[in-house]
N, C-alpha and C positions, 0 to 999 in steps of 0.2 A: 604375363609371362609364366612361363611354368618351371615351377622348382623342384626338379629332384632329391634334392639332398643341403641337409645344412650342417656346415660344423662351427663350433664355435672357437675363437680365437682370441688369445691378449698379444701385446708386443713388446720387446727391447729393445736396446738399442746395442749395436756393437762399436767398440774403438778400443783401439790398444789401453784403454785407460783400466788400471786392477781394479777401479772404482768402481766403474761400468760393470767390469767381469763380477764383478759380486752379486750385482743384482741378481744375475741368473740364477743366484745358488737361492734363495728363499723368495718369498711368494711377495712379488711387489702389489702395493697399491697405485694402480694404473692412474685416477686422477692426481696423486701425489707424485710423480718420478718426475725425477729431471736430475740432471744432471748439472752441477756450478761450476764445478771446476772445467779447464782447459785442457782440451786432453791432446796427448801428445802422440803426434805422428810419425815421431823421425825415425823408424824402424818398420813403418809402412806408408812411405812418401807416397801421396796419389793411393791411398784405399779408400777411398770412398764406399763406403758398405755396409746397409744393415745387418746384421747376422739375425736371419730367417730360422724362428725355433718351432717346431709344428706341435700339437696338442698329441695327447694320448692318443685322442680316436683317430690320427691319421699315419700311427706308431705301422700296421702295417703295409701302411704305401711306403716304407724306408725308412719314416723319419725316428725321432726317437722325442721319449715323454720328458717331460720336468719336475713328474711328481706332481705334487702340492701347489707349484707355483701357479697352474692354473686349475681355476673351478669351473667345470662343467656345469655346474647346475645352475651358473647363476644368470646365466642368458645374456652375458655381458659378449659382444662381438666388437672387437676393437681396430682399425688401422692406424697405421701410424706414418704420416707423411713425411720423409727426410727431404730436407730441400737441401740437398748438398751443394753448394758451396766452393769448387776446389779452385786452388789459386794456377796461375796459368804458367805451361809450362817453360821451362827458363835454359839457355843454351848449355850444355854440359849437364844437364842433369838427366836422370831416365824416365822417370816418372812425378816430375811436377816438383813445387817448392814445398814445406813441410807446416804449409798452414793445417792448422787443424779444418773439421768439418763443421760446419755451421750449421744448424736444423731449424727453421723456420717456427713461427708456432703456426695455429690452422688462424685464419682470419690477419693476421698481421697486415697492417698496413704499407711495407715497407714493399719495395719492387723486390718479385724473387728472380728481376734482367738484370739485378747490378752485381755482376761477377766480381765485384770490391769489397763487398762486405764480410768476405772472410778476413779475419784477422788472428793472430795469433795467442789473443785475449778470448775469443767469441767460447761461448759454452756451448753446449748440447742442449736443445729444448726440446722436448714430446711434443707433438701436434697426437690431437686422437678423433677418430670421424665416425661419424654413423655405418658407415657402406657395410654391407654384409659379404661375410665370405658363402657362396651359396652357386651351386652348379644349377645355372639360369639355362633354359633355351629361347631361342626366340619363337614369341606367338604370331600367331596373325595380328592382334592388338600388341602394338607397340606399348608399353609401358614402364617408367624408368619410377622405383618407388623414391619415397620421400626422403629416404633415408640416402639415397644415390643409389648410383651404378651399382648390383653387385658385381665380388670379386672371385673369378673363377677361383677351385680350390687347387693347390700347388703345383700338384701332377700334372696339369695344364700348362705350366709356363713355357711350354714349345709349341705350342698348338697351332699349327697351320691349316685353316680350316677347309683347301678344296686341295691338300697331301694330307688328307689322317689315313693314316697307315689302318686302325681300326676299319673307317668307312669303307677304304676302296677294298677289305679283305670281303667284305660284303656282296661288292660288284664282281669278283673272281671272273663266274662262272660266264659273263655276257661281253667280258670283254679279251680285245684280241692277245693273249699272254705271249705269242708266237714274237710278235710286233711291239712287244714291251709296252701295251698299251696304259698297263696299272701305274707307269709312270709319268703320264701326261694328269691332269686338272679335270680330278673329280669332285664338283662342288657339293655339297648332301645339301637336301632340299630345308627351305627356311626352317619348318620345323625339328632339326634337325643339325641348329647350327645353330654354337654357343653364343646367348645375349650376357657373356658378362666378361669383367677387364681383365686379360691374363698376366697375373704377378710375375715379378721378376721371379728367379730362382734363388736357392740358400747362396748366400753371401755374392751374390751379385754384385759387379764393381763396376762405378762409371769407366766405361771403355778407356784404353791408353790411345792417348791422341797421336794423328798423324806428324810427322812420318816414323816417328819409334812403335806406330803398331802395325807399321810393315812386317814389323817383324818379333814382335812380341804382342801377344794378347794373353787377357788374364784367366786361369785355367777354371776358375769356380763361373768364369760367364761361359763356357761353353765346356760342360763337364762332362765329356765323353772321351773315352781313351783306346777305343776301335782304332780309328784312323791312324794315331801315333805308333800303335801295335803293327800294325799292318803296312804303313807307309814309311817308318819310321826309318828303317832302311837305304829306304829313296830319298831319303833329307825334306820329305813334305812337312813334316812339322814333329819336334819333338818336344816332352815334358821335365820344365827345368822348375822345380820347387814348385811355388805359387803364380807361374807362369806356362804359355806353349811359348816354344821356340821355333821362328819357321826359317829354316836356314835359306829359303831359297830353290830348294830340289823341285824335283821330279820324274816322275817315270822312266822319263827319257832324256834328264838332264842332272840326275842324283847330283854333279858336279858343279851345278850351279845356271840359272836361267838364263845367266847375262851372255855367258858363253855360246848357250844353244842359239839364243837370240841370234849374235855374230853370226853364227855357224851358217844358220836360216841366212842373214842376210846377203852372207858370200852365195851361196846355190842360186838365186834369186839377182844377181848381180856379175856372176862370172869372175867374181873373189874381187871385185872392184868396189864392194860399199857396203850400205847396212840398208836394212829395210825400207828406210824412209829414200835410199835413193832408188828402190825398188817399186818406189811409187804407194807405200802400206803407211796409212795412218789412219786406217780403223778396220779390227779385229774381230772375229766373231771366234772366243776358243769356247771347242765342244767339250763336254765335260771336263769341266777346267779343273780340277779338285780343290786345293786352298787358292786357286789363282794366284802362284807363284810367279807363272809366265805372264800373268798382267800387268802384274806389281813390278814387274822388269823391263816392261814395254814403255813406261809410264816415262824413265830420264828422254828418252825417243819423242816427246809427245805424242804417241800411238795411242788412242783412245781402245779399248777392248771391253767389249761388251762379253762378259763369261758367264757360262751357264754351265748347270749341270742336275741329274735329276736326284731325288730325294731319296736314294738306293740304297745297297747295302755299305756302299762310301759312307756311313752314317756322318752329316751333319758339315759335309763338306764346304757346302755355302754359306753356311752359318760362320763358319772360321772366315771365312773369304771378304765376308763382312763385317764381321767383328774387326778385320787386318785393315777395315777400310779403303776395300777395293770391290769396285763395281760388278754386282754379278745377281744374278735369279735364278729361282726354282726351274726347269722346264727338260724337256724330252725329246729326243726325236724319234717319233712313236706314227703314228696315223695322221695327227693334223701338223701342217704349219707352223712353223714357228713366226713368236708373235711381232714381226721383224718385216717390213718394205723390201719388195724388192731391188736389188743391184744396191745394195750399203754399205758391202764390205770390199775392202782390197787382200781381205786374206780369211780364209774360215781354217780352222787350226785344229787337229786332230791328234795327241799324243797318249796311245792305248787309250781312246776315250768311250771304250765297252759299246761301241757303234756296228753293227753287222750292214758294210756298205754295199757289201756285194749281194746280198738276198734282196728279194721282192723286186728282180729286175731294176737294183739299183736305183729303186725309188728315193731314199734319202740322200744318193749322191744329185738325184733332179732336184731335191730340197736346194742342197748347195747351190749347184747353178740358179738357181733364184736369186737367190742371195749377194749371189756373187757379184760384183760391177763387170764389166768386161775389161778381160787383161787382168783380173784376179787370180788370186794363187790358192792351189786347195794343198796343207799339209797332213803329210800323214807321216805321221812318228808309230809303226807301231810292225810286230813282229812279220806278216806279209812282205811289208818293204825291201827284209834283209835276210830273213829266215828261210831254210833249205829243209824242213824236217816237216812232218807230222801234215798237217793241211794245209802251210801257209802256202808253197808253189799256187796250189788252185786256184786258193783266195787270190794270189797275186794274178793268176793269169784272167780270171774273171775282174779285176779290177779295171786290170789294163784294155778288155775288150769293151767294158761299159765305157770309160773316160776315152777311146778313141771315139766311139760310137756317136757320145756328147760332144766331138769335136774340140776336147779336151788335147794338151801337147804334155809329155811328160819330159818337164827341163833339166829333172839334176832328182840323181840317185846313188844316194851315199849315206856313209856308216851305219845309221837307222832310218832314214826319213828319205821318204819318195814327194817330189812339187811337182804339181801339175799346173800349167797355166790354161786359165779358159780364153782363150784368142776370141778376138771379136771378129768374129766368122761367119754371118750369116747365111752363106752361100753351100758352106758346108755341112750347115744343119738341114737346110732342105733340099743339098744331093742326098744326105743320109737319109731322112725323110721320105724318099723318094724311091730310096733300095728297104725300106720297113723293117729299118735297124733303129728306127726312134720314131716317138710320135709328135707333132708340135700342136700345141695347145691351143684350144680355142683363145681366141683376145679376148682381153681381161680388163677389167677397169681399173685402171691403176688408183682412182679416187678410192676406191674403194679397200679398208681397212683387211689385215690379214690377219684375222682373228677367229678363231675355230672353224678353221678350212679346211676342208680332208686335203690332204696329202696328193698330188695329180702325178701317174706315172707318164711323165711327156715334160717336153724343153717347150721353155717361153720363147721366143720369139721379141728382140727388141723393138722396143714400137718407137716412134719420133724421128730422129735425125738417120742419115746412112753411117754415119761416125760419129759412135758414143763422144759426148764430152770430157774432156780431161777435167780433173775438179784441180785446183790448187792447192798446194801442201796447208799444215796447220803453219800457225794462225792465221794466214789468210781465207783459209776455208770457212770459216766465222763469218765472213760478210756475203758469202757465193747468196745470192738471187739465184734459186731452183728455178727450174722448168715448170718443175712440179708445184710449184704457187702461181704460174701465170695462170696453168690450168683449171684449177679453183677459185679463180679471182682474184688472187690478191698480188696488187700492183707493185714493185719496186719502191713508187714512192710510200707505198703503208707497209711494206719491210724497213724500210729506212728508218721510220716512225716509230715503229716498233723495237725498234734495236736501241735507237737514244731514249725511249721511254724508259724502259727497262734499267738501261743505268743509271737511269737517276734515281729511279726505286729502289735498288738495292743498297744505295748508300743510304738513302731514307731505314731503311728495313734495320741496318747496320747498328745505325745510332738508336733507334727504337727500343731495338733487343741489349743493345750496351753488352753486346758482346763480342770475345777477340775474334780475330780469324781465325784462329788455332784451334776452338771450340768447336769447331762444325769441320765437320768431314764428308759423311752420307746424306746426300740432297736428293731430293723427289720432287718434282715439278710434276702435281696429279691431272694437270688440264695445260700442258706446255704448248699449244696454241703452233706458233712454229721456232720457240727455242729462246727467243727475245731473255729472257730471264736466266738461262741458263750459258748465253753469251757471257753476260753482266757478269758473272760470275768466274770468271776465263780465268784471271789472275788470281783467284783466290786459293786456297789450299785445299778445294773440296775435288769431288767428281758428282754429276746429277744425272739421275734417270729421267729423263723427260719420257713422262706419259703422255699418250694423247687415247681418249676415250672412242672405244670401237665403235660408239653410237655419233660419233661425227666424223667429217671429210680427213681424208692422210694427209694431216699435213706431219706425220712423224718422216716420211721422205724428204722432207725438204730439210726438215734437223740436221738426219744423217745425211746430207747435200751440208752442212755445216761443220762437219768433221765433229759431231755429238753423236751420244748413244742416247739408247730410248726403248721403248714399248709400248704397243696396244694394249687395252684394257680397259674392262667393263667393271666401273664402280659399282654396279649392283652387284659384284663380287667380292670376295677376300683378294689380294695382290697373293703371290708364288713367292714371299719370300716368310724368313724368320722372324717371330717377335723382336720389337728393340732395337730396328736393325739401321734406322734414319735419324740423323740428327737433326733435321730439317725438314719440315712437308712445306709444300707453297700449294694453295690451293685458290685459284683463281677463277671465281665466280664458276666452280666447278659443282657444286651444290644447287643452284640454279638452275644449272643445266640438265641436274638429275630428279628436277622435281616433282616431275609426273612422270614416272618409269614406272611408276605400282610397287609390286611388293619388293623388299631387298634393297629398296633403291631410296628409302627413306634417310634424311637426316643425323636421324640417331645411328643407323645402319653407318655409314660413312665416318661420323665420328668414332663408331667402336674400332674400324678399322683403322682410324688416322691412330687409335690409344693403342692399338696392337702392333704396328708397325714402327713408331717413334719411341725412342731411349729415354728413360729416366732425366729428367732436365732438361728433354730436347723442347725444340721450337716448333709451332705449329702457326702458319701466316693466312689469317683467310680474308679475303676480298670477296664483295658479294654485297645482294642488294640489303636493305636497311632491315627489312624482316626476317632475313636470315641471320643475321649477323644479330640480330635480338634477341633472335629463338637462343643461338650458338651459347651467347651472353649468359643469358637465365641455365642452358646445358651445364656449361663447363665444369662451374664446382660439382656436381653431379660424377663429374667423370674426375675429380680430381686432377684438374688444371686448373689454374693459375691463368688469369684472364686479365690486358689489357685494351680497351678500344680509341681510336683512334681514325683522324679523319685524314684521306692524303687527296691531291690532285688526280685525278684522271683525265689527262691530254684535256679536255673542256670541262667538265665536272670536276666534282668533290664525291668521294664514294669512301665508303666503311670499311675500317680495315682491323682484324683483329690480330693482337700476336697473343699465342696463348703457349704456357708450358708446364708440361707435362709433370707433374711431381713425383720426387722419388720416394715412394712409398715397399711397404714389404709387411707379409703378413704370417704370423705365427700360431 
């Protein structure tokens, strides 16, 4: 690998303790520290957090020096592992019970899955490791030195590697700026894309657990103050102390989500019900911002799949997922979005910076994609209602494209115009016919929707003369797609697949010896057709089931489960933020990527499972015995915590690793 750059680094540790605080004022001896006493939390219940002190030489990327306390010259490069510890959160309180934090040493023999070992006795103890802080690229020779993984340097700890805002300023000049193309997934080529672990940020805090981080998150994990300044207005989220506050707003509901929700579900209904008697229980909202409006769909069982792109919103997604609400990076620019067609019963539009009416209403054909038949397209945005400056045009070019599409427009009030798309086939090829629209060549529905240009023309339903009705949640959970006969897989091995799965997850449950309450953000990276993410139904989380663009869709038959999802190529980075999973499940997924060549290697997959999972989070891998070896010997490298373990598989015995991530932080 090739190194750019090295700094050198020592560490401390933070806790309300003045004992602690002293250290920082004079020059500690790093193999002597630790800390005996207990230190006390009760004035920052649920902080978990090292306090990240950066060296002189990195005084002008912001940070500030310590003097004396560190020596530069002495080549000493130190981390320091927190395995924090927190006790689980308890009815009536906001942020957990007031156990202190617990810090592992490095090697301890002790499980770091036994969420019981905090106590209000436990000390602080240093762990300290080899790994170098060092701005690493990847080679064509993979190479992990001796010492471990390095650790990218600070200013990295946002680094999303196919959104560097650096990278795609590079690309400008070759791509389409008209079409907002700079904000679609520009990956920079291997040599060129960082091989080392991105550090938490300064004073990083284990995430506040579901469901009090609907509406609070903690302000030092996502330190940016653009959006509060700018939204703040609109109730998307404001800053209260050591915390964001998300009251609920937005754009076009400053007054609160749950209201608009209603509001939506009366148009949609003829003032007779709510959404779900509207037939919507699963959502596509476009540029969602903190996904306020998902987090309120959620008492509905409305599953919503939110997105929005890496903009001048800065960091929009990142809060959305910090709130522990399902959402990704993404655009609607030139290609596709990474989504089957006919999944959703509502794509949801409120001021979502979308231009629907240019390019011949190509992204409104995006929608129709999308859409199921008898779906609803929302638009919340000034067109709808406004009489001044350009909206009339906007509005009357809207209404000519969506008749064109054979689009009905049902209910036009206060801000928000609903169009439904009637399942009409008759009427798409009289329009067709008068060369008011184009219809697309047939498409292979087996076939993944993964960097596909954009087609200006209407799909065409293939199969039955009358779309199927799918059944509300939770019975949509057991639906047998269409879409699995056509690739082979029978009923009776859906079946099979659904009771396999729960009994694994209870297996997984007692494994990890960890609560419900602990896990929120799930990623299923090879979700197969959803079996694990069923299992999961009653639990307190939400999962993105992946399904890899180098095999058959079966992510259609998912969202035929009333689940969310995406396409996606592990020889890639994923479109979301560091940190952002507290769960990866990785199901002989590795395996499957084993001859891809370059990008698609092993260590490749793990960097990205270490970039995408939270400090303390879980990492589940099944796979065959030499994988799961190689993983083995990896892990401490990467500073996980590794246990193996053998389970059934329906006839077999196969290897199964649960590994978790350590909470480390580098100064």
């Amino acid at each position: 690998s090739k190194i750019s750059s090295l700094t050198r680094k020592q560490i401390i540790v933070h806790s309300s303790s003045s004992a602690l605080r002293d250290l920082s004022l004079r020059r500690p001896e790093i193999p002597k520290l630790k800390c005996t006493c207990p230190c006390d939390f009760s004035q920052f219940a649920g902080y978990p957090a090292p306090l990240t002190l950066r060296s002189r030489e990195e005084k002008e990327m912001g940070g500030y020096a310590l003097g004396s306390a560190f020596d530069s010259k002495s080549g000493q490069m130190i981390m320091v592992a927190l395995l924090l510890m927190v006790g689980s959160f308890y009815v009536g309180t906001l942020f957990g019970n007031n156990a202190p934090i617990y810090v592992s040493q490095a090697g301890s023999s002790s499980s770091s899955f036994d969420s019981s070992n905090s106590s209000s006795s436990s000390p602080i103890r240093l762990s300290t490791f080899t790994n170098k802080v060092s701005l690493t690229y990847r080679g064509k020779l993979l190479l992990i030195p001796e010492s471990g993984m390095n650790v990218c340097p600070l200013r990295f700890n946002e680094y999303i590697p196919c959104h560097d805002v650096s990278y795609v300023k590079e690309l400008l000049r070759q791509l389409h700026l008209s079409r907002k193309e700079e904000l679609e997934r520009h990956c920079p080529p291997l040599e060129r894309r960082l091989f080392c672990l991105v550090p938490p940020p300064e004073d990083y805090k284990i995430p506040i657990r579901w469901p009090l981080s609907r509406d609070y998150a903690w302000r030092s994990n996502v330190n940016h103050t653009h959006l509060a300044e700018v939204k703040g207005g609109q109730n998307w989220v404001h800053e209260k102390n050591q915390l964001w506050w998300f009251p609920g707003g937005g754009t076009h509901f400053k007054h609160g989500a749950a209201d608009y929700i209603q509001r939506l579900g009366n148009m949609t209904t003829d003032e007779t019900g709510d959404l779900r008697s509207a037939g919507v229980f699963q959502v596509l909202d476009v540029g969602c911002g903190v996904a306020s409006f998902s987090a309120y769909l959620l008492p509905l069982d409305i599953q919503t799949m939110s997105f929005a792109p890496k903009d001048g919103h800065e960091n929009q997604i990142q809060f959305a997922l910090e709130r522990g609400i399902g959402a990704m990076i993404s655009a609607l620019a030139t290609k596709q979005l990474p989504y089957p067609s006919s999944s959703f019963e509502m794509v949801h539009c409120s001021r979502c910076r979308v231009d629907w009416h240019e390019n011949d209403g190509i992204l409104l054909k995006e929608v129709n994609r999308l859409l199921r038949p008898n779906g609803y397209f929302v638009y919340s945005a000034p067109p709808a209602y406004r009489k001044d400056k350009e909206y009339p045009l906007i509005w009357d070019k809207l209404v000519n494209l969506t008749t064109a599409m054979c689009w009905k427009l049902i209910a036009r009030k206060v801000q928000t115009a609903i169009w439904i798309k009637e399942d009409n086939q008759s009427c798409l090829e009289q329009n067709a016919a008068l060369k008011v629209i184009h219809i697309c060549d047939a498409v292979d529905d087996t076939k993944p929707s993964w960097k596909t240009p954009l087609s200006n023309c209407m799909h065409l339903r293939s199969g039955p003369t009358v779309a199927r009705k799918l059944p509300p949640r939770p019975e949509r959970l057991s639906v047998y797609s269409d879409s699995l006969s056509r690739i082979g897989i029978s009923k009776e091995e859906f079946v099979s697949d659904t009771d396999f799965w729960q009994e694994q997850v209870l297996q997984y449950w007692k494994l990890m010896n960890a609560s419900k309450s602990e896990i929120r953000n799930v990623m299923d990276m090879n979700a197969l057709i959803g079996g694990f993410a069923v299992a999961l139904n009653k639990f307190p989380v939400w999962v993105m089931n992946v399904v890899p663009s180098s095999m058959q869709n079966t992510l259609s038959a998912i969202y035929d489960r009333g689940l969310i999802g995406a396409f996606h190529d592990w020889c890639e980075p994923f479109s979301t933020y560091p940190r952002t999973y507290n769960l990866l499940h990785a199901n002989h997924l590795f395996s499957h990527y084993k001859n891809h060549g370059e990008g698609c290697q092993l260590e490749d997959i793990m960097l990205e499972m270490d970039r995408i999972i939270r400090p303390q989070g879980f990492i589940i891998i099944r796979d065959e015995d030499s994988i799961a070896s190689r993983i083995l010997q990896l892990a401490p490298k990467f500073l996980w915590e590794v246990e193996s373990h053998v389970l059934d598989n329906k006839k077999k015995t196969e290897s199964m690793l649960i590994c978790r991530k350590k909470f480390w932080a580098i100064v």
